[in-house]
BADREN-147646 format. One record per atom (N, C-alpha, C): residue in three letters; atom name; x, y, z. Coordinates in steps of 0.001 Angstrom, whole numbers, plus 500000, padded with zeros to 6 digits. Layout:
N
DOLO residuo atomo      x      y      z
DOLO     Ala    CA      X      Y      Z
...
//
This chain:
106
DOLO residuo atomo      x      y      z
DOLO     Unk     N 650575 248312 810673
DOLO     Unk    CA 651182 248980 809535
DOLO     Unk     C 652285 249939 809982
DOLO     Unk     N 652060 250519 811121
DOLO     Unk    CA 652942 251973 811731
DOLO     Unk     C 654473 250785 811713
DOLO     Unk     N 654153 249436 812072
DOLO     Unk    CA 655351 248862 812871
DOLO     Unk     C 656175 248588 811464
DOLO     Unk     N 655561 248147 810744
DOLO     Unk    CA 655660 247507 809302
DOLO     Unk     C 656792 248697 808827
DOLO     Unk     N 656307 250077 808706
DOLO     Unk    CA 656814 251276 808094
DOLO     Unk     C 658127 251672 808834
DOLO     Unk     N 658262 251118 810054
DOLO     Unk    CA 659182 251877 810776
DOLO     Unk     C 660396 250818 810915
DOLO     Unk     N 659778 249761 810609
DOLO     Unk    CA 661164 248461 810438
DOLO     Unk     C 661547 248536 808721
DOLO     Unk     N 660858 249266 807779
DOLO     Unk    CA 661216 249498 806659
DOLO     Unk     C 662220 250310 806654
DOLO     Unk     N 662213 251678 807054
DOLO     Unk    CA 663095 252513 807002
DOLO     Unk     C 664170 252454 807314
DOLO     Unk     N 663993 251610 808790
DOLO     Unk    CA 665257 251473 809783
DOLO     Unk     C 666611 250783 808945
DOLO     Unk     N 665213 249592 808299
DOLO     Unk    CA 666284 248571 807810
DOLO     Unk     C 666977 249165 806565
DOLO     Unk     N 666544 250048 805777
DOLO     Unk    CA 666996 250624 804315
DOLO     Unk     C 668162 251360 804919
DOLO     Unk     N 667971 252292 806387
DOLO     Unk    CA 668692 252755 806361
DOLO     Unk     C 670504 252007 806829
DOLO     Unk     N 670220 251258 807415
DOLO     Unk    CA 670768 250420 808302
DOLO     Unk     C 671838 250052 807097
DOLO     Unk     N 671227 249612 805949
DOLO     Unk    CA 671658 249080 804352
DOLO     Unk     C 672623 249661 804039
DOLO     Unk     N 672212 251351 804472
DOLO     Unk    CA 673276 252073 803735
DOLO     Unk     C 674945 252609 804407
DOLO     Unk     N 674412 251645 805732
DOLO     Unk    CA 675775 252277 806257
DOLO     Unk     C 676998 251215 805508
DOLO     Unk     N 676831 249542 804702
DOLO     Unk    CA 677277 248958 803790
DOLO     Unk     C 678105 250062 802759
DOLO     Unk     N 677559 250707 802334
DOLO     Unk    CA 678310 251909 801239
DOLO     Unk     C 679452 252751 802089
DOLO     Unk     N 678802 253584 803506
DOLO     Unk    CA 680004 254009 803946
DOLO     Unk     C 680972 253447 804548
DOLO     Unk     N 681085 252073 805088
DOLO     Unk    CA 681909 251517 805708
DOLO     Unk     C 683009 250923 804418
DOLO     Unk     N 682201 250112 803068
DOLO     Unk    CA 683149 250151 802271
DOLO     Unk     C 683726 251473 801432
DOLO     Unk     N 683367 252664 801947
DOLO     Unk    CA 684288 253577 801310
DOLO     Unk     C 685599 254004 802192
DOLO     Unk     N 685309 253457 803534
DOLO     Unk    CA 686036 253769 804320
DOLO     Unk     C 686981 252628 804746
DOLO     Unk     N 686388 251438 804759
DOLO     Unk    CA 687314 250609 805144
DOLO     Unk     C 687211 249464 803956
DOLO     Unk     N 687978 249422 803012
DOLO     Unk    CA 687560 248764 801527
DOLO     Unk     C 687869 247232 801763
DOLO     Unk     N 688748 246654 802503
DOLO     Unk    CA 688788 245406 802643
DOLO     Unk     C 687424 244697 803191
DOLO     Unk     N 686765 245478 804357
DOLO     Unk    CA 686116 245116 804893
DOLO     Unk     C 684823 243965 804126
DOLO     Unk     N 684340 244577 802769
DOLO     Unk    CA 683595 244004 802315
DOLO     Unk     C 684339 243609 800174
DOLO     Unk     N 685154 242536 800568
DOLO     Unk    CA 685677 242273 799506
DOLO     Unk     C 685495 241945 798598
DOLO     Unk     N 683342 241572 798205
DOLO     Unk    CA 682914 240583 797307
DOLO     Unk     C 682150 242143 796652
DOLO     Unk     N 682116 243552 797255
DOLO     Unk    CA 681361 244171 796221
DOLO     Unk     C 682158 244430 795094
DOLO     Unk     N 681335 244671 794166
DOLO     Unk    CA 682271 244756 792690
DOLO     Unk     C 682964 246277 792188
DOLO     Unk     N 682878 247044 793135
DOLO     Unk    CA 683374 248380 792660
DOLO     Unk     C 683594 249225 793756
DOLO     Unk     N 684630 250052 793681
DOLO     Unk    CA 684967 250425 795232
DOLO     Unk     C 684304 252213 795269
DOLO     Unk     N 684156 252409 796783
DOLO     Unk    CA 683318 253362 796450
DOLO     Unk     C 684590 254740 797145
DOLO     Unk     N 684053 255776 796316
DOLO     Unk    CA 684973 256794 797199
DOLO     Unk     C 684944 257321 798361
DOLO     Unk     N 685688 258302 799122
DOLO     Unk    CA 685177 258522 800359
DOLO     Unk     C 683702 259493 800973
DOLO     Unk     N 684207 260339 799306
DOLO     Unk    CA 683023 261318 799402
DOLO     Unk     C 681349 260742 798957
DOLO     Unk     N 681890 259985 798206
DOLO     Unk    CA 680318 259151 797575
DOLO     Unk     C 679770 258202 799176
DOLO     Unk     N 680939 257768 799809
DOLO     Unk    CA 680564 257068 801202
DOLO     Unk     C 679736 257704 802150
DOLO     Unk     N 680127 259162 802011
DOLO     Unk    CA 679672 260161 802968
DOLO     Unk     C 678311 260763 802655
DOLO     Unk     N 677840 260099 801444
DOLO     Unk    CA 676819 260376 800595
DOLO     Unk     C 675735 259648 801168
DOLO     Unk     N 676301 257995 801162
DOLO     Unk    CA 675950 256765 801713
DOLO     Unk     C 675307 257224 802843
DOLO     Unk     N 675924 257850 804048
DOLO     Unk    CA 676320 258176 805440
DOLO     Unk     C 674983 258619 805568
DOLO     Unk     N 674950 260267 804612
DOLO     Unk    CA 673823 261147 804736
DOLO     Unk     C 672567 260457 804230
DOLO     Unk     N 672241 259576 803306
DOLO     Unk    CA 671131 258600 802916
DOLO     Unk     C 670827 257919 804504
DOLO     Unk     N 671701 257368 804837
DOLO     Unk    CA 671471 256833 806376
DOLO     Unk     C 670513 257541 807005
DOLO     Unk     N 671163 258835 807546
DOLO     Unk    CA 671247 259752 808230
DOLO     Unk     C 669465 260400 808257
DOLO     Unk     N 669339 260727 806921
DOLO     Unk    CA 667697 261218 805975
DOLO     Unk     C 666308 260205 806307
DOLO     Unk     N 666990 258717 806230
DOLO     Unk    CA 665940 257482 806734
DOLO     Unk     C 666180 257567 807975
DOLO     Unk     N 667029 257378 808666
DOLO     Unk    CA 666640 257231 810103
DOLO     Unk     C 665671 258580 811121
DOLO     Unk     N 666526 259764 810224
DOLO     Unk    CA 665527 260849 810691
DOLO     Unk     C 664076 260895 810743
DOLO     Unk     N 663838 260330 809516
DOLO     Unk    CA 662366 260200 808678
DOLO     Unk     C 661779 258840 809342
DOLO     Unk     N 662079 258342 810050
DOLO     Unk    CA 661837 256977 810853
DOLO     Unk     C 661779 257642 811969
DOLO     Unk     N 662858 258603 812995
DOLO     Unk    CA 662450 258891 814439
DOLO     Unk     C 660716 260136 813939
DOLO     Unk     N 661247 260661 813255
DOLO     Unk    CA 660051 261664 812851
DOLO     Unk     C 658218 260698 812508
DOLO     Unk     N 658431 259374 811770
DOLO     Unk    CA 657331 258906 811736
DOLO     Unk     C 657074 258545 812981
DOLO     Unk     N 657747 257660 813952
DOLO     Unk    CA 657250 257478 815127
DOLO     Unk     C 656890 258209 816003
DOLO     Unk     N 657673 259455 815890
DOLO     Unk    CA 656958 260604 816938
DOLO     Unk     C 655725 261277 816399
DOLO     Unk     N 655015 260819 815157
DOLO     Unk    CA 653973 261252 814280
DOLO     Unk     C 654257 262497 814045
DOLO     Unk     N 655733 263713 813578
DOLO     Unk    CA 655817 264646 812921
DOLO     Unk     C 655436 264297 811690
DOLO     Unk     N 654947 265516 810954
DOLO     Unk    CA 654122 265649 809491
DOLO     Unk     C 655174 265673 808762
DOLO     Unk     N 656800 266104 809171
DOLO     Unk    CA 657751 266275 807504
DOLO     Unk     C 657970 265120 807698
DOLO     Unk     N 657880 263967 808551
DOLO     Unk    CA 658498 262625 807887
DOLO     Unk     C 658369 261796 806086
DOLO     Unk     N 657685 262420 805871
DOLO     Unk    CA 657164 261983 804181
DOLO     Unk     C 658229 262642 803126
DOLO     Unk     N 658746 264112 803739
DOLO     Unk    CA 659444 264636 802986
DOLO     Unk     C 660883 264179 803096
DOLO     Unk     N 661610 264277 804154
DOLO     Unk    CA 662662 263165 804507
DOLO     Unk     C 662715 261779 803481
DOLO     Unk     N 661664 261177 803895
DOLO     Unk    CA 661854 259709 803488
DOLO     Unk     C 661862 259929 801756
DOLO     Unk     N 661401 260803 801126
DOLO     Unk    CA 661011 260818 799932
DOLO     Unk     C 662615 261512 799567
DOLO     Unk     N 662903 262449 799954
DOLO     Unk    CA 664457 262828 799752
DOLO     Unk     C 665517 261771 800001
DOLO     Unk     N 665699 261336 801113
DOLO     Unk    CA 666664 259961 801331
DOLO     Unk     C 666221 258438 800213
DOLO     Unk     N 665013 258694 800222
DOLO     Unk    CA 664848 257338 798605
DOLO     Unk     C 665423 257704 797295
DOLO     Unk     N 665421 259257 797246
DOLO     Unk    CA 665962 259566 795763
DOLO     Unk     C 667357 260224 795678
DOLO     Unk     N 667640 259829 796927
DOLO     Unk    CA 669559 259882 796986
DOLO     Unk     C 670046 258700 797223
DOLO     Unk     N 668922 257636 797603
DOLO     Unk    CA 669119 256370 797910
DOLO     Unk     C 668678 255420 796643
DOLO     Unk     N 667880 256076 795689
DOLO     Unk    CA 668252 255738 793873
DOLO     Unk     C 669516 256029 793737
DOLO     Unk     N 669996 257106 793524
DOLO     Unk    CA 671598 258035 792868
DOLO     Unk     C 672218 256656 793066
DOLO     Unk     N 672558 256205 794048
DOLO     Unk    CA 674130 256060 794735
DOLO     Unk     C 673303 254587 794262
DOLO     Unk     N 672231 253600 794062
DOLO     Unk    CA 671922 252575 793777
DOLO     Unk     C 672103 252327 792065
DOLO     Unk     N 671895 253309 791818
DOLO     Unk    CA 672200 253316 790074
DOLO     Unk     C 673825 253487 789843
DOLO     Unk     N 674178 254449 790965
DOLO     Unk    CA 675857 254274 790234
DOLO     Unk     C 676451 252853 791014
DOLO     Unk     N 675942 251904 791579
DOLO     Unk    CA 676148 250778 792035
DOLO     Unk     C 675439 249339 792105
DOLO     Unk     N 675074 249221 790735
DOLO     Unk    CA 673673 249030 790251
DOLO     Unk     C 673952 246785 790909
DOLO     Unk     N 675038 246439 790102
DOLO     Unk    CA 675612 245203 790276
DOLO     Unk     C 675468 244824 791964
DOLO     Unk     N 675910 245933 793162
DOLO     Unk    CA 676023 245075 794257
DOLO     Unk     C 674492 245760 795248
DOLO     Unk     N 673734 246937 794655
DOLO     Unk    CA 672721 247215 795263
DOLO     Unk     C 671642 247256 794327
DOLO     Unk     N 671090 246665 793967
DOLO     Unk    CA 670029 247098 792931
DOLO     Unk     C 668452 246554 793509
DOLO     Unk     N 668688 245372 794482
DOLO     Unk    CA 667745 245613 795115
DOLO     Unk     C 667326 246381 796360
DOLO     Unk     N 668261 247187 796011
DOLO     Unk    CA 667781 248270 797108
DOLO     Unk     C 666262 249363 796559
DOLO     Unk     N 666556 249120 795358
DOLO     Unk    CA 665104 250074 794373
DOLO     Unk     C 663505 249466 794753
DOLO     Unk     N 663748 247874 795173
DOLO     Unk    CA 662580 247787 795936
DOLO     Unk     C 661976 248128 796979
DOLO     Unk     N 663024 247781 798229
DOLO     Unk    CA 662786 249169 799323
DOLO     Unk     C 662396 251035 798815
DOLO     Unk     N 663064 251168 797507
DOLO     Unk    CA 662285 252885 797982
DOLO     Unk     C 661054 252932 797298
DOLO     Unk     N 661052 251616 796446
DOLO     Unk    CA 659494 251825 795735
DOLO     Unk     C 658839 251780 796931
DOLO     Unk     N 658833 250815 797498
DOLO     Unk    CA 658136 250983 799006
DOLO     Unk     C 658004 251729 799445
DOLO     Unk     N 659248 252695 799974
DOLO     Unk    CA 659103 254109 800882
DOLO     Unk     C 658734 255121 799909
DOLO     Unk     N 658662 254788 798561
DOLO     Unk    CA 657724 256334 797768
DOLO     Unk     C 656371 256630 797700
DOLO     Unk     N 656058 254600 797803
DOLO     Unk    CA 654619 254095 797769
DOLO     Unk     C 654005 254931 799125
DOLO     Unk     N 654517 254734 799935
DOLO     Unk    CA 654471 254667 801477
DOLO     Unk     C 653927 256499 801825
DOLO     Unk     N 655565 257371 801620
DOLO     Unk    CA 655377 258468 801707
DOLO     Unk     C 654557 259518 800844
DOLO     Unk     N 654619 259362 799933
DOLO     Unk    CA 653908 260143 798759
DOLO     Unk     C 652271 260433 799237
DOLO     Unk     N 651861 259149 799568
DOLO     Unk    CA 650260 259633 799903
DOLO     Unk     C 650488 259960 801457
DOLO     Unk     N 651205 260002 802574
DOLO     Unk    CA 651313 260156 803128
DOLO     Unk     C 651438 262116 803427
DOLO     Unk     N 651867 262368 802101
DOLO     Unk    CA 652444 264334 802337
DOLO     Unk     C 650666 264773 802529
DOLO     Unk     N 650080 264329 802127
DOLO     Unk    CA 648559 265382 802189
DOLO     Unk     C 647677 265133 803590
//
């Protein structure tokens, strides 16, 4: 399960560097349907940034990893709802990581 949880995160986060690279380099990915800004990219960036933390933190078995992951899923809703057409299954991954972390805080 530990391995299961930690290839979840990686990969959600991994997802989101898709948002900052097309805010930054917009050709790069020409089939999404709406272009993103630089600052909303950097948004993207920090969602990254929140899962991967919350991923080195579960593997080293620190206790805030639950809080991380639960913050980076609900900035990792935001930016999935204002991009609903080219990420929307991204909402299955954080049901996962809410499922995941939530009983995990106690």
């Amino acid at each position: 399960m530990r391995v299961f949880i930690a290839i979840l995160l990686l990969l959600h986060a991994i997802l989101h560097l898709l948002g900052f690279v097309k805010a930054f380099y917009s050709d790069f990915f020409p089939k999404l349907m709406r272009d993103i800004s630089k600052s909303e990219g950097l948004l993207w960036m920090v969602c990254c940034g929140l899962l991967i933390l919350a991923d080195i933190y579960f593997l080293l078995q620190y206790p805030f990893w639950p809080v991380l992951a639960i913050i980076g899923s609900l900035l990792s809703q935001f930016l999935i709802t204002m991009n609903w057409e080219d990420a929307k299954y991204g909402t299955i991954l954080n049901i996962l990581i809410l499922g995941i972390s939530f009983p995990a805080l106690t």
